[in-house]
Short mmCIF file of the C-alpha atoms (twelve columns), coordinates in Angstrom:
data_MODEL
# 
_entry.id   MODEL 
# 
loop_
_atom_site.group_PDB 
_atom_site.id 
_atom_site.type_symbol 
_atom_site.label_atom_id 
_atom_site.label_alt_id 
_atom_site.label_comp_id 
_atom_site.label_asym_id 
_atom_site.label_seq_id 
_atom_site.Cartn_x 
_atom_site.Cartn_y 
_atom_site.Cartn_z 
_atom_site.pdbx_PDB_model_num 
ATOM 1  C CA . UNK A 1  5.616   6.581   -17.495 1 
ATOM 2  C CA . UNK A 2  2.950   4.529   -15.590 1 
ATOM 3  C CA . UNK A 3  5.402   3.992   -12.604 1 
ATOM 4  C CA . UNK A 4  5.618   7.313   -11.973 1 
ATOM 5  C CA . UNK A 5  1.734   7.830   -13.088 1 
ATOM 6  C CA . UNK A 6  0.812   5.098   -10.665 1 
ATOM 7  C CA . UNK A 7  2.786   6.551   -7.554  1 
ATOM 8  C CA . UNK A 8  1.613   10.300  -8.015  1 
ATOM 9  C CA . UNK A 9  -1.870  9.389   -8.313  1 
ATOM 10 C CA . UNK A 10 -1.391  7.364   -5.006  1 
ATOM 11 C CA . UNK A 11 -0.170  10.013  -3.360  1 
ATOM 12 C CA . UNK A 12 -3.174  11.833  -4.159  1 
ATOM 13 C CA . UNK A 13 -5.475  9.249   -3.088  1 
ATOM 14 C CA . UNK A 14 -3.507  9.616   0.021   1 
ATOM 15 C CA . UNK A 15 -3.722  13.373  0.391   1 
ATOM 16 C CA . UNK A 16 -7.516  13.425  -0.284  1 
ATOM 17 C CA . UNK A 17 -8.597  10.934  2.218   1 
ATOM 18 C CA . UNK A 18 -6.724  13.004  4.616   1 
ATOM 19 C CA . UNK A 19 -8.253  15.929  3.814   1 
ATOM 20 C CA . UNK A 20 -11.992 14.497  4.044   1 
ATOM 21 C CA . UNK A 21 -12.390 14.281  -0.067  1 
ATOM 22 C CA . UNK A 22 -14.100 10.915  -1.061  1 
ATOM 23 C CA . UNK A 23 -11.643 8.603   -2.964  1 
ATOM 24 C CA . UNK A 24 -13.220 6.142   -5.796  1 
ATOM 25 C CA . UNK A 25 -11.519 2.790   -4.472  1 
ATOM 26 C CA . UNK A 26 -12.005 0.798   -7.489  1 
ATOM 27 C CA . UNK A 27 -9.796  3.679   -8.766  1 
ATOM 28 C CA . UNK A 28 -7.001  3.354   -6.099  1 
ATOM 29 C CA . UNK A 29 -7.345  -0.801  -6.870  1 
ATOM 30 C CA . UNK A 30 -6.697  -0.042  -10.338 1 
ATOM 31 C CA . UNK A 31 -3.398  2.129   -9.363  1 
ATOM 32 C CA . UNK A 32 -2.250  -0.485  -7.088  1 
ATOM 33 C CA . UNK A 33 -2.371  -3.270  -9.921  1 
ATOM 34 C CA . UNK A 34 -0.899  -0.736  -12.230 1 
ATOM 35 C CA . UNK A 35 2.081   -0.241  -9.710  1 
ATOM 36 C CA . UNK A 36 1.854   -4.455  -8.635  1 
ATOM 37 C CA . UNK A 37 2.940   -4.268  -12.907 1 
ATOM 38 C CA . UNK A 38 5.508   -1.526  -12.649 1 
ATOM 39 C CA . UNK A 39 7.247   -1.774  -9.938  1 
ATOM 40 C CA . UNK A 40 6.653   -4.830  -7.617  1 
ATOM 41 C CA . UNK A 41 8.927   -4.247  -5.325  1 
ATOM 42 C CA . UNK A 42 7.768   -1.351  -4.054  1 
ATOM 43 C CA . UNK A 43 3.979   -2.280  -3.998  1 
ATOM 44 C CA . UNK A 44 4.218   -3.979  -0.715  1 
ATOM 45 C CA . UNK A 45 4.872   -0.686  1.310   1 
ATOM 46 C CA . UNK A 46 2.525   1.773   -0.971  1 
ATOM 47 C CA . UNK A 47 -0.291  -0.940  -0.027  1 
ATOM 48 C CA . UNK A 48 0.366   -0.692  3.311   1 
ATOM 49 C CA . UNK A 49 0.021   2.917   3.646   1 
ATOM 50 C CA . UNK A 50 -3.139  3.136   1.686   1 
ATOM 51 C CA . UNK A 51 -4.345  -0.016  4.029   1 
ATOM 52 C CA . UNK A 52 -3.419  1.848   7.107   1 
ATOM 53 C CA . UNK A 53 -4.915  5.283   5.875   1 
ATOM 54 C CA . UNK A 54 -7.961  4.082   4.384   1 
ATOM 55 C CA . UNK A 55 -8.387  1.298   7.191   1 
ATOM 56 C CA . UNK A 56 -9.646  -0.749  4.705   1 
ATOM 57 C CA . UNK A 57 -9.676  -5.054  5.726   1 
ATOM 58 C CA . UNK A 58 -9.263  -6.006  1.500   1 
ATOM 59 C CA . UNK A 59 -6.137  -3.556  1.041   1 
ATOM 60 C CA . UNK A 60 -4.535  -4.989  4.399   1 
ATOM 61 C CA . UNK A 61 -4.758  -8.027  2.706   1 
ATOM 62 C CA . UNK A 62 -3.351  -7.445  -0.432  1 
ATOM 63 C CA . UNK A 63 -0.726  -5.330  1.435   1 
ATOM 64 C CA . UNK A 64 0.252   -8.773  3.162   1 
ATOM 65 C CA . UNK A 65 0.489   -10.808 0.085   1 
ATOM 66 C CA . UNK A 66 2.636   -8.595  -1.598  1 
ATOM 67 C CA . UNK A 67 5.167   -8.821  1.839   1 
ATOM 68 C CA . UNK A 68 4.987   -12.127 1.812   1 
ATOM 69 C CA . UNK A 69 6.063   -12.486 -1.685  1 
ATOM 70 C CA . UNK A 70 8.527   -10.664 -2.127  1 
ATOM 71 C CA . UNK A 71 9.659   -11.868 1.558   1 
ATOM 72 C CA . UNK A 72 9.966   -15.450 0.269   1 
ATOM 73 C CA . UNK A 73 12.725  -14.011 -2.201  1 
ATOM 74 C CA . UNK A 74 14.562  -12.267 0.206   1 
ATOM 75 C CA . UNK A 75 16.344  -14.587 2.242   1 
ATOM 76 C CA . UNK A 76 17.982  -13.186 5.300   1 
ATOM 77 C CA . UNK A 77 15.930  -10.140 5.075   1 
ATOM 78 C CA . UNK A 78 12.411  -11.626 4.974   1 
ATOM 79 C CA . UNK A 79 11.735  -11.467 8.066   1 
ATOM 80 C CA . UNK A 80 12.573  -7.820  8.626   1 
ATOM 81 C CA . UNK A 81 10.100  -7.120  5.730   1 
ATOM 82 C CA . UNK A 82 7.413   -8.890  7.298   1 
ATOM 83 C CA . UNK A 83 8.641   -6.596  10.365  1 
ATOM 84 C CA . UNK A 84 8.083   -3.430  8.649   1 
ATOM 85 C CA . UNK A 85 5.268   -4.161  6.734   1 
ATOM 86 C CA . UNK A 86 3.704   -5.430  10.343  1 
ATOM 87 C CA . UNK A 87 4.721   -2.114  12.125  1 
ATOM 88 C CA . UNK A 88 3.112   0.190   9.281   1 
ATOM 89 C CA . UNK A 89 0.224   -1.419  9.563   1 
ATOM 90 C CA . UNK A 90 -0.391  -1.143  13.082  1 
ATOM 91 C CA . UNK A 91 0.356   2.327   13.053  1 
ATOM 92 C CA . UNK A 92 -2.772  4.629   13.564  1 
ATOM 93 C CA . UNK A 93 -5.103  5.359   10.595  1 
ATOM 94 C CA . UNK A 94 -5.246  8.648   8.948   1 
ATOM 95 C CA . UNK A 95 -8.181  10.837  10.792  1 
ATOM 96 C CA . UNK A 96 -9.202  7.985   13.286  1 
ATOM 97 C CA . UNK A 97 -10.648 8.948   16.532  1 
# 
């Protein structure tokens, strides 16, 4: 099931980085628009994670255009979204200094 592909292999990407083994990003890219396809509305926070582990400026991005669109279709709760998806990635990169 390419949900469930997508997510584990993320999680792998994730667990690699932190343990110092080099991650193919065009790989991880393809895994994030495999999981933007399968399940949108949890692609917002995966992207942020990777953004904030990898410290990469493109995946920030992309992390913040998936908030803000599912934001815009949450009403009331949009702006605790944007909230979240602020405060994870401000948090500390994975292996930073």
């Amino acid at each position: 099931m390419p949900r469930y592909e997508s997510v584990a292999r993320l999680l792998g990407y994730r667990a690699d980085h932190a343990l110092g083994v080099p991650v193919d990003h065009a790989a991880v890219d393809a895994d994030l628009d495999l999981l933007d396809r399968c399940v949108a509305i949890e692609a917002w926070r995966w992207t942020c994670d990777l953004a904030t582990d990898f410290g990469l400026p493109a995946w920030r991005d992309r992390a913040a255009d998936r908030t803000n669109r599912l934001a815009r279709d949450a009403g009331e709760y949009g702006d605790v979204l944007r909230q979240e998806a602020d405060r994870r990635l401000t948090r500390r990169p994975l292996n930073s200094a």
